[in-house]
N, C-alpha and C positions, 0 to 999 in steps of 0.2 A: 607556884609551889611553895615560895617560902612566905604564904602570907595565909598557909593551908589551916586550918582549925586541925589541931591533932590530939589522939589521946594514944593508949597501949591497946594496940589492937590484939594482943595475945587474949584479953579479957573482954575482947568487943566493944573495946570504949573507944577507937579512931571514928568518928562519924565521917570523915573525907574519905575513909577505907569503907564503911557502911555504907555509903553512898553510891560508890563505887562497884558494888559487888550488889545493890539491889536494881544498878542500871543494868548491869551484863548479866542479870537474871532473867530480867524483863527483856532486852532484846532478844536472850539466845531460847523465851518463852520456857523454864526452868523454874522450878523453885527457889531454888540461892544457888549462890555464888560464893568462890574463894578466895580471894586475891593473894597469891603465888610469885614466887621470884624469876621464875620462865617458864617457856614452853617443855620443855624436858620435866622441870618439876609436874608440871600438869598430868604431861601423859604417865607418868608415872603413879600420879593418884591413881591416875584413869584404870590402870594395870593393879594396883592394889583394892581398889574398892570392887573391879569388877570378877577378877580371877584370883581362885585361892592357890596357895605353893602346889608345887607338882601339876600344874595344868596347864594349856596350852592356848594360845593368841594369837588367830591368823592372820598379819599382815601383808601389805605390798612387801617384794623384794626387794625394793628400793626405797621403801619407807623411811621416813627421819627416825622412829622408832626401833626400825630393826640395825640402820644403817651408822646413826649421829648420837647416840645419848647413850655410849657408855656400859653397854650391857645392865643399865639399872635395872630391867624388868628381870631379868634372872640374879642377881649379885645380890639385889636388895627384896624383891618380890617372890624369888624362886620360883619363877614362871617362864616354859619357855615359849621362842617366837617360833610360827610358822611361816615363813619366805615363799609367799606366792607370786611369781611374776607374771605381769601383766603386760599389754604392750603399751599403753597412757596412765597408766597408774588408775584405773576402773576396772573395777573387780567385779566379775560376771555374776548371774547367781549361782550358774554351774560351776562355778570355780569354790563360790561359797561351801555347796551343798559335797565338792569330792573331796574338799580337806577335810572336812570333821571328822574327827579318829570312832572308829565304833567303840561305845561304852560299855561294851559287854568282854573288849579284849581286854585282857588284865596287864598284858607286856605294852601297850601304848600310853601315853599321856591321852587326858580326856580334854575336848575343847572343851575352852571356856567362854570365848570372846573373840571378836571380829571387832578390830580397828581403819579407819581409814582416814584418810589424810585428802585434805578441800581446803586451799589449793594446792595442787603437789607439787612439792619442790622440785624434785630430782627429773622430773617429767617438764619438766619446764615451764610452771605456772598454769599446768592445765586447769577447768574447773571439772567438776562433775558435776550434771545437773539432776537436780532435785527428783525428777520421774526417773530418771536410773538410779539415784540412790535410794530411793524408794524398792525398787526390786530387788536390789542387794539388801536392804532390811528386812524384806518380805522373808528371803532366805533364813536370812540368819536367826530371824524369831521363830521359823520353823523349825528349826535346830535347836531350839533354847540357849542361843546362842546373847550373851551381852552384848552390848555395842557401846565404843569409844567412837570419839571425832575428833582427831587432829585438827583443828581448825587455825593454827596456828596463823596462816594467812586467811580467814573466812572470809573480812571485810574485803578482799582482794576480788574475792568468787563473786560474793556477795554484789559489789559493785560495779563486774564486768556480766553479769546473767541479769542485774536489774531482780533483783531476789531480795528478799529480808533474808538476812542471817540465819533467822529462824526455820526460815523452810528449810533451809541447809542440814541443818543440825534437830529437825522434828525427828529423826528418827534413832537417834541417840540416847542411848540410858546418861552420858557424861560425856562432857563436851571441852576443850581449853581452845583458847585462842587468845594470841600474843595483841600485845600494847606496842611492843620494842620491833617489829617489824614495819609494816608500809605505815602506820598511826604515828610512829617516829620519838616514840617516849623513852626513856631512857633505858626501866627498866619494867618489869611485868608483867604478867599474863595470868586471865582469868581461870579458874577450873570450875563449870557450872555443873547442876545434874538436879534429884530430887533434895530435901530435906536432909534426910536420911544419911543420902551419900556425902554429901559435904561437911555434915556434922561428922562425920569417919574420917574425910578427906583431911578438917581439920586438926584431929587426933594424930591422924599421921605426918601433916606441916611438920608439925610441931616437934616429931620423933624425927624426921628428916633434919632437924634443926634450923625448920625453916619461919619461924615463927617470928610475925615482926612485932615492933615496937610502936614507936610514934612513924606509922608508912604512910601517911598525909599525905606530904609531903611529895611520895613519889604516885598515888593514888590520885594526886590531886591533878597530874599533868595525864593524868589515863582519862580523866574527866573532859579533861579540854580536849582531848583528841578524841573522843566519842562525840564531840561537839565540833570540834572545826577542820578534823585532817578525815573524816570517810569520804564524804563530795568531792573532795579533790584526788582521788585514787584513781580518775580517769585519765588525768593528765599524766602520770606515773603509766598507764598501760597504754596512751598511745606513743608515749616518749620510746617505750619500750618496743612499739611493732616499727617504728620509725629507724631505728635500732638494728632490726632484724633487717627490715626488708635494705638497708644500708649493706649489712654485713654481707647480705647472700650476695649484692656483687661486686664484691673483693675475691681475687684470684686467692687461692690459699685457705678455703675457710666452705664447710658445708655445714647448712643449717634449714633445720624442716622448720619455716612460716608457722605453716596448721598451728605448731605448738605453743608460739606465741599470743597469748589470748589476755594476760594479766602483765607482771613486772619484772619477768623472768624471763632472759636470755641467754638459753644453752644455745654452743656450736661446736662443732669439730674443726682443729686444723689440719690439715693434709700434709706439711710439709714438715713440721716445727712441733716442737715439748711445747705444752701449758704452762710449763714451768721459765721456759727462754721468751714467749710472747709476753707472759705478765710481766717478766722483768722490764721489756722493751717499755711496755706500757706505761710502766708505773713512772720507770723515767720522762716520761711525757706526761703526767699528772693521770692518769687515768686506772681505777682499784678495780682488779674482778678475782675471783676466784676460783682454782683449777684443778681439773680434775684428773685421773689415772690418762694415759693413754691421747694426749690434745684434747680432752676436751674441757672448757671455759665455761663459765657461770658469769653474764653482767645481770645486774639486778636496779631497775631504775625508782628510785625516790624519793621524799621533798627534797626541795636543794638541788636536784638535778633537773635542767632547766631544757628547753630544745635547741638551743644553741651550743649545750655542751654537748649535747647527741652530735650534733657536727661535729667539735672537737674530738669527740672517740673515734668517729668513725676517721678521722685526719691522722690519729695514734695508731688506729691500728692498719690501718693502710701502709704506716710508716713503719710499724714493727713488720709488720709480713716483709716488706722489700727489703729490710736490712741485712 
């Protein structure tokens, strides 16, 4: 990073940020590429470029979009969400085809756009595989419907289906996917699409106040991890079912396996707050995240090795009995 060739990317002169953004073109099979401060920025392009104010965006119910970023798509977009829930976060086509508001009533917002999220968080690292999101696209171009891609975790899907990215995301008008997730960069995430939209997406950076300078620097560690941290996203997903199948036989703690397929481990406690276990936790060296109601989020990668998987599972054995 600091030995990055830099220039002011505001004006297209970073060639480490150029470079950067004509790689995640070519994987995600796109015309360009944007390089963006996160994943919320992305989807947010994603909502701007594809839906105009007053229209409507159907996502998961438990979407990072509907759920984690802030009400940006309405505050700043003036677009609202529609909260479809699903039971793995895969959206039917019939689910696609009974949201869409009829265009003829004048009292509804009109869809605009179908979003979906690969890998999904809240679902527990599920993937969705490419011949079903293909009949969810089938859908929604029947509807003249846009389409976003969360991809925030792709390399995750990507790595665990044995898939290029690209199948992942062929059926996307726009597409973002994070650096600062399992890739382990500090900071960034790409927002791909055609020509057209990036050159808009750009405009809009930049009105967001999101327009960098000399971003080398941080483009440059996006580079390296395009290059040495996707192959090892296996080891991260079996640390993770290693994880799971540990936790399911601890007394105190229910958790569905099936869901475990990437680096995401949700469970539920039966006895105990999310909030009194993670403390337990933390005092034993060991970070997760929690949710309403007992339920926990561990999330395995780099750095986290398989003998620290023992350690957690020796934490949280210890927190339950306490």
């Amino acid at each position: 990073m600091a030995a990055a060739v830099v220039g002011d990317d505001v004006y297209g002169e970073d060639p480490t940020v150029n470079e950067l953004q004509e790689r995640a073109a070519h994987l995600m099979a796109k015309e360009d590429a944007l390089f963006v401060s996160s994943g919320t920025m992305g989807n947010l392009l994603g909502i701007l470029i594809n839906a105009r104010p007053g229209r409507e965006v159907i996502v998961d119910s438990e979407s990072h979009m509907f759920l984690y970023e802030g009400g940006g798509p309405s505050a700043l977009g003036g677009v609202q969400l529609r909260p479809v829930p699903t039971s793995r976060g895969i959206m039917s086509p019939e689910q696609i085809d009974s949201s869409i508001r009829p265009n003829d009533e004048v009292d509804e917002p009109r869809t605009a756009m179908w979003s979906f999220e690969n890998t999904h968080n809240c679902h527990g690292g599920i993937c969705w595989r490419p011949e079903s999101i293909d009949a969810a696209v089938s859908a929604a171009r029947g509807n003249r419907l846009r389409i976003h891609l969360d991809g925030a975790r792709i390399w995750n899907a990507a790595v665990a289906m044995r898939v290029a990215p690209a199948e992942i995301a062929r059926g996307a008008d726009t597409v973002t996917f994070c650096l600062s997730k399992g890739l382990g960069c500090p900071v960034g995430s790409l927002f791909c699409g055609t020509q057209s939209a990036v050159d808009e997406a750009r405009r809009w950076r930049k009105m967001l106040g999101g327009g960098w300078r000399q971003a080398g620097v941080m483009a440059a560690a996006g580079l390296w991890a395009l290059d040495n941290m996707v192959d090892r996203l296996d080891e991260d997903h079996r640390n993770a079912r290693t994880l799971a199948e540990g936790l399911a036989e601890l007394d105190g703690i229910e958790i569905d396996i099936s869901r475990v397929e990437t680096n995401i481990v949700i469970f539920n406690l039966k006895r105990m707050s999310s909030q009194e276990f993670l403390s337990k936790c933390r005092n034993l060296g060991v970070m997760g995240g929690g949710y309403v109601a007992g339920r926990v989020r561990f999330v395995t990668h780099f750095g986290v090795s398989a003998s620290d998987i023992q350690h957690v599972l020796f934490a949280c054995s210890k927190a339950l009995a306490a």
